[in-house]
C-alpha positions in Angstrom: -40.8 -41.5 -129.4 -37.8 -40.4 -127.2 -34.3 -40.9 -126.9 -32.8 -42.4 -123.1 -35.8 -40.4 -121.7 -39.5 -41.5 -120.3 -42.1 -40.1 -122.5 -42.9 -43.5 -123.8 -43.5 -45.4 -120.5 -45.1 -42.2 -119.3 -47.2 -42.1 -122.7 -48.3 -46.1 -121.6 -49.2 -44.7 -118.1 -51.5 -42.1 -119.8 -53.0 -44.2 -121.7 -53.8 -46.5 -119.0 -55.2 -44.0 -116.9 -57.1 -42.1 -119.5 -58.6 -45.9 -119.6 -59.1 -45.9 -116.2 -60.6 -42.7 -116.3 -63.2 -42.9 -118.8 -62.0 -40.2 -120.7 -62.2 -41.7 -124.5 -60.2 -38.6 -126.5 -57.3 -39.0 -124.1 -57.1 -42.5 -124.4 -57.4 -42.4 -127.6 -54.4 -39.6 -128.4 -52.4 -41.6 -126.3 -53.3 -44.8 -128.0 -52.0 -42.9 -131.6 -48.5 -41.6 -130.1 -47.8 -45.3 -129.2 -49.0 -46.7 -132.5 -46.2 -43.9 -133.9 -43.6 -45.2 -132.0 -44.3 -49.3 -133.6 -44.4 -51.0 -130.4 -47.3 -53.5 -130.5 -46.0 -55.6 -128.0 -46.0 -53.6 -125.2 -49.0 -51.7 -126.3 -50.9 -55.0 -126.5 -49.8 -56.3 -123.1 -50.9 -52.8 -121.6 -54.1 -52.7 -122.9 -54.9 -56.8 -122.1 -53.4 -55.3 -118.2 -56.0 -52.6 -118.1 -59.1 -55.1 -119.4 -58.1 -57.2 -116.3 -57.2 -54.6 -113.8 -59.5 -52.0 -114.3 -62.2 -53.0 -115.8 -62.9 -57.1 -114.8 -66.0 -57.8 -113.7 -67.6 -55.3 -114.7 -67.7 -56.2 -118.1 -65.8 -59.5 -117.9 -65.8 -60.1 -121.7 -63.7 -57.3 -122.2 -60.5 -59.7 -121.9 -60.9 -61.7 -124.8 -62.2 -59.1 -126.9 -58.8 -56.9 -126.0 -56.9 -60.8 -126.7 -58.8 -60.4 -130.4 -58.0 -57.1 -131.4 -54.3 -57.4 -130.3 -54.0 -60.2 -131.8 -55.7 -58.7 -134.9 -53.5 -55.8 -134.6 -50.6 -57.8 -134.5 -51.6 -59.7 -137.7 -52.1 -56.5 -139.7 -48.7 -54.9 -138.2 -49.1 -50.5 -138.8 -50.8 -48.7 -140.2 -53.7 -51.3 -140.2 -53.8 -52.1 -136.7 -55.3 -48.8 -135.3 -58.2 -50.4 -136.7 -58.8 -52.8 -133.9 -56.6 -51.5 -131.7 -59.0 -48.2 -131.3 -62.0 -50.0 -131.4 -60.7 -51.8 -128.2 -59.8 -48.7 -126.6 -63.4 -47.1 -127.0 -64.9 -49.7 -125.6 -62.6 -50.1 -122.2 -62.6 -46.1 -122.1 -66.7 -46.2 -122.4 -67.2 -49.6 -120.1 -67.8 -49.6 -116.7 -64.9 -49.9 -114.3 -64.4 -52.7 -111.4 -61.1 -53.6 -109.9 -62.9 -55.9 -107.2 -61.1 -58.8 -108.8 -57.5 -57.4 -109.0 -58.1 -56.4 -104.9 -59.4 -59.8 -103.8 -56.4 -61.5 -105.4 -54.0 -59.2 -104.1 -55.5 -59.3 -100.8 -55.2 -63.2 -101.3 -51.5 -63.3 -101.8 -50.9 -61.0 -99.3 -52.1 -63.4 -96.8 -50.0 -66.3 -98.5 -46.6 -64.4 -99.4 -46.6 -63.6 -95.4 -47.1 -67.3 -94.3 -50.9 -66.9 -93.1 -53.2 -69.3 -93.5 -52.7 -73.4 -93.1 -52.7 -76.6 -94.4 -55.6 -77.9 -96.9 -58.7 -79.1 -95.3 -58.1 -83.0 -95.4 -61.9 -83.2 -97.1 -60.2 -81.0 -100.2 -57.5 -82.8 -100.8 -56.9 -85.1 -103.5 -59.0 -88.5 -103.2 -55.6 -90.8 -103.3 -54.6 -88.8 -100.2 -57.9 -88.7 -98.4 -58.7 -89.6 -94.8 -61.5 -92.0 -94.1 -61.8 -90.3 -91.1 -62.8 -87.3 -91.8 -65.9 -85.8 -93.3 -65.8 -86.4 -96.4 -66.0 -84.0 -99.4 -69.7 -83.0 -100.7 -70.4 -82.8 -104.4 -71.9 -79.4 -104.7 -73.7 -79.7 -108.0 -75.6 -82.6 -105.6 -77.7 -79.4 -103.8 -79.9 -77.4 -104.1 -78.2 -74.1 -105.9 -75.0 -75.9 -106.4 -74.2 -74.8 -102.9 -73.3 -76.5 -99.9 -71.6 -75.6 -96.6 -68.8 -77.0 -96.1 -64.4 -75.2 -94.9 -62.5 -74.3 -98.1 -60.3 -72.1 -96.1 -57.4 -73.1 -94.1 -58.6 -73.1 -90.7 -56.1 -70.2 -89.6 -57.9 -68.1 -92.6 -61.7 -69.0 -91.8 -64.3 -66.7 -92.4 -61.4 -64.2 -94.3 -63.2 -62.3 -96.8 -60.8 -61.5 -100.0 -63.9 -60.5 -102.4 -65.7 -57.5 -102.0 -68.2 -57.0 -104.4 -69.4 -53.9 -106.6 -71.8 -52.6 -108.0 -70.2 -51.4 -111.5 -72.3 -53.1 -114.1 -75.3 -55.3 -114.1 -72.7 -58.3 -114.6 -71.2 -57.7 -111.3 -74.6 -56.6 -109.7 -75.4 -59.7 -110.5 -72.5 -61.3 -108.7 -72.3 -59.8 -106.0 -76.0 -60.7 -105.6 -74.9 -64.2 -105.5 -72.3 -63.6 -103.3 -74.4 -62.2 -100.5 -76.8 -64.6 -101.3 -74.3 -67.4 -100.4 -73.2 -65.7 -97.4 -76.9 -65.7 -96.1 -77.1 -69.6 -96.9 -74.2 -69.8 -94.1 -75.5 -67.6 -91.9 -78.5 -70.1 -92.5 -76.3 -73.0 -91.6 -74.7 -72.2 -88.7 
């Protein structure tokens, strides 16, 4: 595709955010110039990015299906693997977009590449290694909901809220709907 210059990469980067965007023609001219330039690899790892990044839980499937047609793709080698290939590129063009998921993790490791945050609650850790002292763990599939209040956090990170959910697809409506439902069931339990 080019010769000690960018155009590939910066073909990658249009593709991804034609993705991002929605717009299914760009994404899918972009898609072509890299299956041109024979490159599945990084084509493939791009796209699985962009299913996890982007999209996530808004259509949470999205992954796997991305992980067949790659692989698909890279079973038939060119010309044959535009066939799935573009077929995974409508659908993440067309589906909903969330990046909730990619902010709450990186939100996470912010707090634990800068130190923050503490040592295990003694109730989580590992039964051999468990305090009689303390309160002991509770079996949440024993409650009602399969929820019960008890610290997961660190107690320096308490109450820290990572995950902020969206409203991008009826899949992660219906997470988020959980979500707030759980933190009502604490604010319940205080």
């Amino acid at each position: 595709m080019d010769k000690n210059q960018d155009n590939y990469y910066d073909t990658l980067s249009g593709l991804h955010k034609s993705i991002r965007g929605s717009d299914v023609d760009a994404a899918l001219y972009y898609l072509a110039k890299l299956i041109v330039a024979d490159d599945l690899q990084s084509l493939c790892r791009r796209l699985l990015c962009i299913a996890y990044e982007d999209i996530g839980l808004a259509n949470p499937t999205i992954g796997s299906r991305v992980k067949a047609a790659c692989d698909a793709a890279r079973e038939l080698g060119n010309p044959e693997a535009r066939l799935p290939l573009s077929v995974a590129v409508i659908e993440m063009a067309l589906s909903p977009k969330s990046n909730s998921a990619c902010l709450a993790v990186d939100k996470a490791l912010a707090d634990v590449e800068a130190g923050r945050g503490g040592p295990l609650p003694l109730h989580l850790k590992n039964i051999s290694s468990f305090d009689p002292r303390q309160q002991p763990y509770k079996y949440p599939h024993d409650y009602p909901n399969a929820w019960v209040k008890q610290q997961y956090l660190p107690d320096n990170l308490v109450g820290t809220k990572y995950y902020q959910p969206k409203d991008s697809s009826k899949i992660e409506s219906s997470l988020k709907e959980r979500y707030l439902q759980i933190e009502e069931w604490k604010k319940q339990s205080k």
